[in-house]
N, C-alpha and C positions, 0 to 999 in steps of 0.2 A: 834705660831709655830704649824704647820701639820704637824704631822709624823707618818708613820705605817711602825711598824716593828710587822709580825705576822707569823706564821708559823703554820702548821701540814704536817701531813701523804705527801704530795704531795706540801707544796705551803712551801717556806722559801725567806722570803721578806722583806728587809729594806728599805724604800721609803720615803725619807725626800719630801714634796711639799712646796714652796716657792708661793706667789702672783705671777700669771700668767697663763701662760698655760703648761702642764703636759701632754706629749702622753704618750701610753701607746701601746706601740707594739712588737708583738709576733706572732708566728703560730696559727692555731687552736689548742686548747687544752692546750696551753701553761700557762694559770692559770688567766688571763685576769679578765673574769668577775667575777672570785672565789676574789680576789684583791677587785672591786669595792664591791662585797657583803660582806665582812668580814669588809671593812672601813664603809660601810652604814648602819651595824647592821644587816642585814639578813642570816648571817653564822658568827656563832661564832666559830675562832681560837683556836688552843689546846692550845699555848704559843705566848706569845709575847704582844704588848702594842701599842693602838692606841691614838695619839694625836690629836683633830679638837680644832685649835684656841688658843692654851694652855690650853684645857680643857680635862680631861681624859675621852674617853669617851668606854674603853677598855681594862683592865690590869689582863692578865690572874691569875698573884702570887697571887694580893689582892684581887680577884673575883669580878673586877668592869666591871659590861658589860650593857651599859646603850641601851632602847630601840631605835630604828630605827628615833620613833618621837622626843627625844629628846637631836639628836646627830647636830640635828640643819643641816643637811647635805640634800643638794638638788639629787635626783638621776631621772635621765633618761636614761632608759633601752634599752636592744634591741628591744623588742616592743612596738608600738603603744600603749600608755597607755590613750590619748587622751577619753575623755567622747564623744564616737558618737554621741549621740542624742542632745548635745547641741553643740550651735555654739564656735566658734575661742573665741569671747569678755566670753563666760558665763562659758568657762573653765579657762579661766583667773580670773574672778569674785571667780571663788570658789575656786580659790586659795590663792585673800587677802583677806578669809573672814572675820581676825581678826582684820582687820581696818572698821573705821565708814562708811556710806555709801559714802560721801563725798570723804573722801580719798580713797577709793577703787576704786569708780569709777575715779578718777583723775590717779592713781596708773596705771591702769589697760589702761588707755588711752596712758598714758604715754609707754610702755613697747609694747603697740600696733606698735605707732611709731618708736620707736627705734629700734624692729623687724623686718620692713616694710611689717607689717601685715595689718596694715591698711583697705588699700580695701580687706581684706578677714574677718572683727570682725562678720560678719554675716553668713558668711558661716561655715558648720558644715564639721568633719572633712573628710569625704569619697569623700567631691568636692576638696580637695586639694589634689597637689601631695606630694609626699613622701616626698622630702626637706623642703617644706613649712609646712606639719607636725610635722618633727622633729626641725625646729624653734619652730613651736606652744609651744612642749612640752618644750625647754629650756627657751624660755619665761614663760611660769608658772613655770615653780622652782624656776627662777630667783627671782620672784616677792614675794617669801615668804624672802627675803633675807638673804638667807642662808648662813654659814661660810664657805663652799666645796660645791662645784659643782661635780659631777660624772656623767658622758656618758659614754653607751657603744660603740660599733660599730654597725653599718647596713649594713654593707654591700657598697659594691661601688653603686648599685642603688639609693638608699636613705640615704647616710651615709653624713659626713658634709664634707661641703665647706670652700675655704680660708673667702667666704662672710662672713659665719654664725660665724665661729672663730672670726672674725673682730668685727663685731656688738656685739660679748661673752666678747671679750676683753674690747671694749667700754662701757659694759653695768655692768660689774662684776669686781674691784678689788681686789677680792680674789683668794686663789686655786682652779684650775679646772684641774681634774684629766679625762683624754678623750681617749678612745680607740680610736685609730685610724688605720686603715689597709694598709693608703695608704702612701708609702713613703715621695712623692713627697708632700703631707698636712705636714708631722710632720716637712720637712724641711724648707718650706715657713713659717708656722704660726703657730708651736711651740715654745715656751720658751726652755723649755727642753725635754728628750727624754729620756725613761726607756723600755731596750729592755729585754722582759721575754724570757724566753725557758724551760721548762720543769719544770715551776714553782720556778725557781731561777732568778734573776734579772743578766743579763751578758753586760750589760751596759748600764750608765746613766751618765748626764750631759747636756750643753747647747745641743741642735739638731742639730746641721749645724756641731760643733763638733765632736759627738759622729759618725756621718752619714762621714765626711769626715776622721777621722781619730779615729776611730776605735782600742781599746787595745787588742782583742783578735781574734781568728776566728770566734769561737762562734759568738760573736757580728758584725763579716764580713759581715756575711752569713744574719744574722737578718737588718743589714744596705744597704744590698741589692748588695755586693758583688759578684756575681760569677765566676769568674774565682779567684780558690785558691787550690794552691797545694802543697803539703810537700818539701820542698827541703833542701839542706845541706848547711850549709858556706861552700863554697869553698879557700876563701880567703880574707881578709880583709885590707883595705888599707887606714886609716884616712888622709893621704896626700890627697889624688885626692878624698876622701870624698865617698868611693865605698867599693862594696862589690861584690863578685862572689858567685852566687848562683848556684847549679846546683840541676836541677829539671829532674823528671824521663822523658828521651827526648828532652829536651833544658835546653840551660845556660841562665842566667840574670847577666847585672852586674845592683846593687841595690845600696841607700841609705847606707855608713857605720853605720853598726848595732853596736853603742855603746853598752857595759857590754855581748855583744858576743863574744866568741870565734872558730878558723878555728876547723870545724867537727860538731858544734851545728846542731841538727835538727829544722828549725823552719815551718812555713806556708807563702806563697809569696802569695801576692793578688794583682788586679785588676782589676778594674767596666772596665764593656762590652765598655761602650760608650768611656772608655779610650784607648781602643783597637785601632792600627792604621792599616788599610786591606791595602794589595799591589795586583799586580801581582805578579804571583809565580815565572817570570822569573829573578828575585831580587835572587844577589848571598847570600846564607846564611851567619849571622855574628849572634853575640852575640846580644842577643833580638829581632833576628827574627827567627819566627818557620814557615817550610813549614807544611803546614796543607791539610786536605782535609773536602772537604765544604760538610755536611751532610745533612743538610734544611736551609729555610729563611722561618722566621717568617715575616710576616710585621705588622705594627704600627702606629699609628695615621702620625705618620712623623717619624719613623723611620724605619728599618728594622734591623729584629734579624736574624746574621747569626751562625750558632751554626756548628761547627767545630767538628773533632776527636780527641780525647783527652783530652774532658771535656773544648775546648777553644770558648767562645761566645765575639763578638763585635756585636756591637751598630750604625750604619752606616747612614746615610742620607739617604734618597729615591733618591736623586739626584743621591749621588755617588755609592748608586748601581746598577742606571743604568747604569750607564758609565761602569763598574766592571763585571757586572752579565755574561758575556761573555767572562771569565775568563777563561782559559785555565787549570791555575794552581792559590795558593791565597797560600798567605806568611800576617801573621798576624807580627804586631810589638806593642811591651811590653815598650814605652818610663821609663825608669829609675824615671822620677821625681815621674810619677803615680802609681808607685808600691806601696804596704804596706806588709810589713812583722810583723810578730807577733810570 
């Protein structure tokens, strides 16, 4: 069993990790890599109790706080920690130096291939790009075969891929705790998902979960929600399995909010891409709002049209061009895609 529950001044964190994969996503600042360095031993916690493997390797009460090297725990940083001046195979080497030469060099072959390092074990590391570096370096943790893996984030230039998590999963049956920044990774090739904010944990659980269905705003906002606005029950109707929301500007009828009652304040949410654009000559009803179109963003394949009154959709490149010569734009709020919290 891994588990870190630590705390001080700024960071209060319970984080059970299970074999697999572990993201670990939040704003900047939000306490990220304070997390990985409190579980690896290079920040010690005011309170709280860390467990790698069933073994304590952290407990503030009884003063157990064991060093870095002995936490048995693999860590790969934001930066480049790669030995320049030797090649791919010789940072790999000095990393199983505590096997015979035999198994080392078989080891070290081994982890080559499974990397698909291969054609790079001679090259040092300033000829490689960024991705193939940050392989490099999870390959050499790997290979000391440590009880936890810890990453941080890089950044979208050189941060990891569905590839690298793949080949991580294939190569590592343990926990891997992994900053990641980019939604769309933690819900493809995450196990689970632990959203920080301001150094408290405001959701965790499987990824595809916590990302599709979300317990609080907080955690909305962090699963990459944005349209979400305060509104009132209106009116509650477990028959027909509804709910009347009225929001500052527009009504919704929503989901029947079980354990609500008519006059609650709660939060209505939903993702851009669930947005449905019309023309504005669409007579107005319940879950349609005439809006005015302030920019468009555009996107690999899509396009962000971001509204007044805080209202953003997520559109095709196809359909706005058919759209873009809009006169007037009436947005729609489909009932099943809402979330209230």
């Amino acid at each position: 069993m891994t588990h870190a529950r630590i705390a001080n001044q700024s960071l209060d964190i319970d984080l059970p990790l299970s074999d697999g994969i572990t993201a670990l996503h939040g704003p900047a600042g939000a306490g990220k890599t304070a997390i990985l360095e409190a579980i690896a031993g290079f920040a010690r916690p005011e309170r709280g109790r860390i467990l790698i493997g069933d073994a304590i390797v952290f407990d503030a009460e009884s003063r157990v706080n064991l060093a870095p090297r002995r936490r048995l725990c693999a860590w790969v940083g934001a930066r480049d920690a790669l030995f320049p001046h030797l090649t791919v195979r010789q940072n790999l080497l000095l990393a199983a130096g505590r096997w015979a030469r035999l198994e080392r060099t078989k080891r070290v072959a081994e982890m080559l291939e499974r990397f698909e390092l291969a054609d790079a074990l001679e090259m040092r590391p300033r000829d490689l790009t960024p991705a193939r570096r940050l392989r490099t370096e999870v390959a050499r943790a790997l290979i000391t075969e440590p009880k936890l893996l810890l990453v941080d984030d890089r950044g979208p230039e050189c941060g990891a891929d569905e590839g690298l998590l793949r080949l991580v999963r294939d190569a590592f049956g343990g926990p891997v705790l992994w900053v990641i920044g980019k939604l769309d990774l933690c819900y493809s090739s995450a196990d689970r998902l632990a959203l920080v904010d301001l150094g408290r944990m405001v959701g965790y659980g499987p990824a595809r979960e916590v990302m599709e269905r979300p317990e609080s705003v907080e955690a909305a906002r962090l699963a990459g929600i944005s349209n979400l606005y305060p509104a009132t029950v209106a009116a509650l109707d477990p028959g027909r399995n509804q709910s009347r929301l009225e929001c500052a500007g527009f009504v919704l009828n929503g989901p029947y909010l079980k354990g609500h009652f008519k006059g609650d304040r709660v939060w209505v949410g939903i993702r851009a891409e669930d947005v449905r654009v019309h023309a504005g000559e669409l007579e107005p009803d319940v879950n349609f709002v005439a809006v005015h179109l302030l920019r468009m963003m555009e996107r690999p394949r899509t396009v962000r049209l971001e509204f007044a009154g805080g209202i953003a959709a997520e559109i095709s490149r196809e359909q706005y061009a058919r759209q873009k010569d809009n006169k007037g734009w009436q947005v729609e709020f489909p009932p099943a895609a809402l979330r209230v919290f």
